[in-house]
NUPATOR-638736 format. One record per residue (C-alpha): x, y, z. Coordinates in pm, 1 decimal, always signed. Layout:
residues N
          u          v          w
          X          Y          Z
...
***
This chain:
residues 291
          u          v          w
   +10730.7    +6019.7   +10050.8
   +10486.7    +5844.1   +10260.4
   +10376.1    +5947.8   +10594.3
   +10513.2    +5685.9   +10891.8
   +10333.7    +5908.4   +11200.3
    +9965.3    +5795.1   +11207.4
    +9873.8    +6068.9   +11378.3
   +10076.0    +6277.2   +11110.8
    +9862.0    +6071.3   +10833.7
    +9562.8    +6049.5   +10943.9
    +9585.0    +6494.8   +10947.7
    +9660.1    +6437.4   +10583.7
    +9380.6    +6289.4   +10493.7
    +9198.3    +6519.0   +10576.2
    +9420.2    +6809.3   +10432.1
    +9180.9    +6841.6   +10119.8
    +8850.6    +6884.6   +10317.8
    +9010.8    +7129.9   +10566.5
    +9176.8    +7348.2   +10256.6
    +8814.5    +7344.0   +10111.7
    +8618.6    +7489.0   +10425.2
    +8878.1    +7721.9   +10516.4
    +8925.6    +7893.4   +10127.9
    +8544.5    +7915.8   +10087.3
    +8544.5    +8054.8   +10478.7
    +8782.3    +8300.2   +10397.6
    +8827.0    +8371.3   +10016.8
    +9217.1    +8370.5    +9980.8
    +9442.8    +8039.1    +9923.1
    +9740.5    +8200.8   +10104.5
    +9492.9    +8229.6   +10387.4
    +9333.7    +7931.4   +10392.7
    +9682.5    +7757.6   +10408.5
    +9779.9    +7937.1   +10753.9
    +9434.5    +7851.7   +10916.9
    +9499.3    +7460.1   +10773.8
    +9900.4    +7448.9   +10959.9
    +9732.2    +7611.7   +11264.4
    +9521.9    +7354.2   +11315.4
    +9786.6    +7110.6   +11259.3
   +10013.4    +7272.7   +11526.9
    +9699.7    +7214.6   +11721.1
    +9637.2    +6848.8   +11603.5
   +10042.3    +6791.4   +11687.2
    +9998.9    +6871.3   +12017.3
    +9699.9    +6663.7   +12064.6
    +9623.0    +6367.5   +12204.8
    +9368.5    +6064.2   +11988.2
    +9024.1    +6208.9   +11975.3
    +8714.0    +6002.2   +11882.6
    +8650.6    +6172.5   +11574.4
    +8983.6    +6365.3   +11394.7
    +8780.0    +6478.0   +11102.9
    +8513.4    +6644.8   +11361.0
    +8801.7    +6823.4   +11540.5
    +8959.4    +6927.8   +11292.1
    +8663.3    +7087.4   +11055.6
    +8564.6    +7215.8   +11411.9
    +8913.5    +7404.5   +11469.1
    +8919.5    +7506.7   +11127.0
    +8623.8    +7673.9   +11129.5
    +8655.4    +7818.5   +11465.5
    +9003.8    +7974.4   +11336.9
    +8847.2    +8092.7   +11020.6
    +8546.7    +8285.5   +11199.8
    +8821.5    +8447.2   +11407.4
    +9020.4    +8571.1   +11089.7
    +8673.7    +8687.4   +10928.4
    +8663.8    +8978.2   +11172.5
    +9012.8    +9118.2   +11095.4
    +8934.0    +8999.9   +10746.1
    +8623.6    +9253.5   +10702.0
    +8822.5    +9508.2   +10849.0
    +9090.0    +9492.6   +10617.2
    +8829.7    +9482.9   +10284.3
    +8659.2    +9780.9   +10432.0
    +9024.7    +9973.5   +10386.7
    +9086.0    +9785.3   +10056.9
    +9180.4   +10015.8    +9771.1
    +8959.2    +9948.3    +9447.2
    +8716.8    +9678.5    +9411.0
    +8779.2    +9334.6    +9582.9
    +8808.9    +9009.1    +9489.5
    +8854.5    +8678.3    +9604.6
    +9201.8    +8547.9    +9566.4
    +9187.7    +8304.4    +9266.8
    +9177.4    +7940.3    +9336.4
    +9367.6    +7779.0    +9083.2
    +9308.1    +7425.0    +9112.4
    +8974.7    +7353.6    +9263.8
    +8963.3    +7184.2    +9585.4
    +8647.9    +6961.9    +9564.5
    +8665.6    +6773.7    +9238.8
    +8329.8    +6894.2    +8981.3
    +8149.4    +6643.3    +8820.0
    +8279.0    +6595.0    +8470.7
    +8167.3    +6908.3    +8234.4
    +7974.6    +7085.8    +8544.0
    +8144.9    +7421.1    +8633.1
    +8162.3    +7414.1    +9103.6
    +7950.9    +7707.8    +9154.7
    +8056.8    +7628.6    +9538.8
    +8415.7    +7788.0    +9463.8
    +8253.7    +8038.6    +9177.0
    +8363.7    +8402.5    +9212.6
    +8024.1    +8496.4    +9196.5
    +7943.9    +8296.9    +9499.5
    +8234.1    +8421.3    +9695.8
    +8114.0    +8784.5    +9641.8
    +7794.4    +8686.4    +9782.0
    +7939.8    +8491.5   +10075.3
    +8107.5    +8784.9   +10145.9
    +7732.4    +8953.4   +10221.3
    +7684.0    +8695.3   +10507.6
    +7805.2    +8738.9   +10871.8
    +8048.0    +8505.8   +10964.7
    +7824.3    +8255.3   +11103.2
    +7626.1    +8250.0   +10870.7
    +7868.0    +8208.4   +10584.9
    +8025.1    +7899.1   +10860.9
    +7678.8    +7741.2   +10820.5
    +7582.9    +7807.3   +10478.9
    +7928.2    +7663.8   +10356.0
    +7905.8    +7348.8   +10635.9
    +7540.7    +7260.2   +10545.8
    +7492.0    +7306.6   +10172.8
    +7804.5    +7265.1   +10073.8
    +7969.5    +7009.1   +10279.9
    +7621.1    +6852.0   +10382.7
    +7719.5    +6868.2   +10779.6
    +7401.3    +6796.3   +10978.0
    +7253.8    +7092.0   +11220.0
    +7341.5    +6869.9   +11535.3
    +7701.5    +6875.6   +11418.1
    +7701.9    +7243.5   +11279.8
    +7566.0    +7312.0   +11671.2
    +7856.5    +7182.5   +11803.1
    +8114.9    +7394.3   +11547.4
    +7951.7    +7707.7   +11563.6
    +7878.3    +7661.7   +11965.7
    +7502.9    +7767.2   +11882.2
    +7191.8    +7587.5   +11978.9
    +7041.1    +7381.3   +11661.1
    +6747.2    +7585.7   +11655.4
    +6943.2    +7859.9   +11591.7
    +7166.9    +7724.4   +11324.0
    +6857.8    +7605.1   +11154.9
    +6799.8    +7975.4   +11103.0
    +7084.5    +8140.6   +11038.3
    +7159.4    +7892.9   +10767.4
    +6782.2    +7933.4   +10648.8
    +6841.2    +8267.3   +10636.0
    +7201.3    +8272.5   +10464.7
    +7016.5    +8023.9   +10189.5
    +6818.8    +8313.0   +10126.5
    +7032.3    +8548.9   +10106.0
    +7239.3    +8370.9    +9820.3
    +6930.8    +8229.7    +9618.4
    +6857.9    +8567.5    +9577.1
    +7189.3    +8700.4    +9477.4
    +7291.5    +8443.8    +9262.0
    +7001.6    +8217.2    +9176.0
    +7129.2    +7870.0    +9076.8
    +7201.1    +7854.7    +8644.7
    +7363.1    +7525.2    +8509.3
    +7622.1    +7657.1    +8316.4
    +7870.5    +7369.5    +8185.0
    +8252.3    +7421.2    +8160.0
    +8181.3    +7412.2    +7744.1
    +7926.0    +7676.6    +7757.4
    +8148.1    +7902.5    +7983.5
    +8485.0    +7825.0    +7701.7
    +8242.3    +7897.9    +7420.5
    +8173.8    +8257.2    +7543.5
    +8487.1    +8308.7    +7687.7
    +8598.8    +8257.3    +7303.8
    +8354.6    +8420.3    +7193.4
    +8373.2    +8735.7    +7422.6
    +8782.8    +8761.0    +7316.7
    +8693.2    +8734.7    +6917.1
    +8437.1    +9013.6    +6971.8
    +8665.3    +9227.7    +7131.3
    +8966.4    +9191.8    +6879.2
    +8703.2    +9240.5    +6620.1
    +8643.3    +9560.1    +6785.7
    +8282.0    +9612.4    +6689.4
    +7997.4    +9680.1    +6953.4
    +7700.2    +9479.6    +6806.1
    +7872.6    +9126.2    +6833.0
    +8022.1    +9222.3    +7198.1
    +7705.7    +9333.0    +7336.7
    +7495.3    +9073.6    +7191.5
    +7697.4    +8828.2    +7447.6
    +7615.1    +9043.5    +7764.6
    +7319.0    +9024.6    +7982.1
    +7102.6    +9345.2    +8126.0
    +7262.7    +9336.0    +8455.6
    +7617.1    +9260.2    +8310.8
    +7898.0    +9445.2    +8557.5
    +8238.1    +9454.8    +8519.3
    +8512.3    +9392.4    +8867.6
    +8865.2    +9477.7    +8838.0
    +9098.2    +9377.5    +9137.3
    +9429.4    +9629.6    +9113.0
    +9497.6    +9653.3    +9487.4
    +9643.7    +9995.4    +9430.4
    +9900.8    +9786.9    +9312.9
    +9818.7    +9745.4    +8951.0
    +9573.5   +10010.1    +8772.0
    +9216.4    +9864.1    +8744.9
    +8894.2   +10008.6    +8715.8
    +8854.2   +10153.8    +9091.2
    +8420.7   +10096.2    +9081.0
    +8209.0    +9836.4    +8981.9
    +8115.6    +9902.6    +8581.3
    +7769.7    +9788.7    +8518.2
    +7708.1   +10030.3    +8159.5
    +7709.2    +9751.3    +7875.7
    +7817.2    +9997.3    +7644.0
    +8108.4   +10125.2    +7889.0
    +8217.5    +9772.8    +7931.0
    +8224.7    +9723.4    +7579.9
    +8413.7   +10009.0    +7470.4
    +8667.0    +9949.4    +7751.7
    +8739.7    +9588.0    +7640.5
    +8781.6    +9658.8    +7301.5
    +9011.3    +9932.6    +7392.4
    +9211.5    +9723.5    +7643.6
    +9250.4    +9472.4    +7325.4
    +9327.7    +9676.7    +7067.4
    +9594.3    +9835.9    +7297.5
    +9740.5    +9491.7    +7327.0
    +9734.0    +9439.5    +6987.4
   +10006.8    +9694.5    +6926.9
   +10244.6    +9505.0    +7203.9
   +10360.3    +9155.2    +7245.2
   +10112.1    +8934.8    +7460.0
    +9936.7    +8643.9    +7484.0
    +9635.1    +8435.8    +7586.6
    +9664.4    +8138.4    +7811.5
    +9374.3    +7962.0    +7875.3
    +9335.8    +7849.7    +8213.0
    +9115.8    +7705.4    +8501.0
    +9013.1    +7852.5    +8822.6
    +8755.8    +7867.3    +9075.9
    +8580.3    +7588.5    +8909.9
    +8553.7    +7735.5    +8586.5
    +8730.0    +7831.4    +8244.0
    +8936.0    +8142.1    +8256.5
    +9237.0    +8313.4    +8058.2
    +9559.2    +8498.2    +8165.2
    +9678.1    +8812.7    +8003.1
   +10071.7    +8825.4    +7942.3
   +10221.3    +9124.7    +7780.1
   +10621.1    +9106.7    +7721.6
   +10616.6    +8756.0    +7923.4
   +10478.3    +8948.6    +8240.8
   +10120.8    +8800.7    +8390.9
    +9924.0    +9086.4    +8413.3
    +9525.0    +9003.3    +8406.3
    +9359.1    +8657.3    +8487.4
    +8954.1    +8687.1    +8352.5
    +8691.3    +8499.6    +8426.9
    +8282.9    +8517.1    +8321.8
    +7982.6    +8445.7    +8509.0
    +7737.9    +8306.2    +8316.0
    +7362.1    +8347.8    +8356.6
    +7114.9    +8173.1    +8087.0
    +7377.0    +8175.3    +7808.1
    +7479.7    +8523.5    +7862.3
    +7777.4    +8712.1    +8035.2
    +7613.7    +8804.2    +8325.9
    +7967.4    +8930.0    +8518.1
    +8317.7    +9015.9    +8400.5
    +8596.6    +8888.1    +8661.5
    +8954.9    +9080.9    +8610.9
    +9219.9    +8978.2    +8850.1
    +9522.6    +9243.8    +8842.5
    +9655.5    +9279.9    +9164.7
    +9990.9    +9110.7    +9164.1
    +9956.3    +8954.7    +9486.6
    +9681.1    +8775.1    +9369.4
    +9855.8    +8640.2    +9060.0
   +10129.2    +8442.7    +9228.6
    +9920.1    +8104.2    +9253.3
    +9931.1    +8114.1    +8908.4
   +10275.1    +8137.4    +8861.7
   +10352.7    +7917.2    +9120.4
   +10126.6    +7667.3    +8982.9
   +10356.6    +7668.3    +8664.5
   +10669.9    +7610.4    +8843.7
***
């Protein structure tokens, strides 16, 4: 149905940009959505401003460094190992065959790192390529000083998660790969796949049992995986392949039930980090996506 209220419209097209700063601001869809109506009840109320799509990045990212604080305080309590909430369709459209690293889970887990501001102006410069003048004005800092928090938030993520080309075929052809090895059920082939640093994150929540620490042990990743398979095995389930945070993934479904989404980071043609999404709460985009 189209959109008669210009004011109305003219918030709408600028829906896609807003939902992009506000789920990379904040890490969780459901999230992002309540900052994005807030600032519509905000643009409702308003009267015409000389740039909407300054305002409203502005109160968008003003609303998302005030959820950030009660956002940290909540992940300090969190039960288990955290993760992002999965983005199932991205929200800035990838070049053809390129996997977004600016959605990546990796990337998110390293955002997380960064103080609020500087995550605002990381995200608003090198993502969304926002000048310094006009990342002054949204963060209410001088430009000097948003020259170095970003500076230093650059930094921090080059040197957490140094930029690696992976394409969306390389990423399938592990991900393949990494699931063939595992119903094999032989080490050799399954570690061969992993890099040194490889880790493995499960997200349960407390609400669905995961591995409660970080694994980084190849061996103890391997041995777990092939267990977890061959455990399935004996049960009805199935594979879906699917797409999320910018990249390849698969969902787990035993008896019908959606029960894991997985994802791989991918360093230099190895697994460099295994992504398992368990907590229930966190699985609903997915099944609303199917409805």
């Amino acid at each position: 149905m189209a959109i008669t209220d210009p004011h109305a419209a003219e918030f709408e097209s600028h829906r896609d940009l807003l939902m992009g700063v506000a789920y990379r601001m904040l890490g969780s869809v459901s999230d992002a959505e309540d900052m994005v109506q807030e600032a519509w009840l905000r643009w409702r109320d308003t009267g015409s401003v000389e740039s909407p799509r300054a305002w409203l990045v502005r109160t968008v990212s003003r609303l998302c460094l005030d959820r950030l604080k009660s956002a940290r305080v909540q992940r300090e309590h969190y039960y288990g190992t955290w993760l992002p909430e999965p983005l199932v369709d991205s929200l800035a459209e990838p070049p053809s065959g390129v996997v977004d690293e600016s959605v990546s889970i990796a990337l998110m887990l390293v955002l997380e790192k960064l103080t609020p501001t500087e995550r605002a102006g990381f995200l608003l410069h090198d993502v969304f390529g926002y000048s310094f003048d006009e990342i002054a004005g949204i963060l209410e800092k001088s430009e000097p000083a948003c020259r170095k928090l970003v500076s230093r938030a650059r930094e921090r993520v080059r040197a957490e998660k140094p930029r690696f080309a992976a394409t969306q075929a390389e990423h399938e052809d592990l991900l393949h790969r990494f699931m063939t090895a595992c119903r094999g059920g032989e080490m050799e082939p399954l570690m061969h796949l992993f890099s040194e640093g490889v880790a493995l994150y499960s997200d349960g929540g407390g609400k669905a049992t995961a591995v409660p620490k970080i694994l980084s042990d190849p061996d103890v990743i391997a041995r777990f995986f092939i267990r977890i398979v061959q455990d399935l095995e004996a049960r009805y389930y199935e594979l879906r392949p699917t797409h999320f945070n910018g990249a390849p993934g698969v969902l787990f479904l035993v008896g019908g039930t959606l029960v894991t989404a997985l994802s791989l980071d991918i360093r230099e043609g190895k697994i460099h980090a295994i992504y398992g999404h368990r907590n229930p709460d966190k699985l609903r985009e997915f099944l609303r996506r199917e409805r």
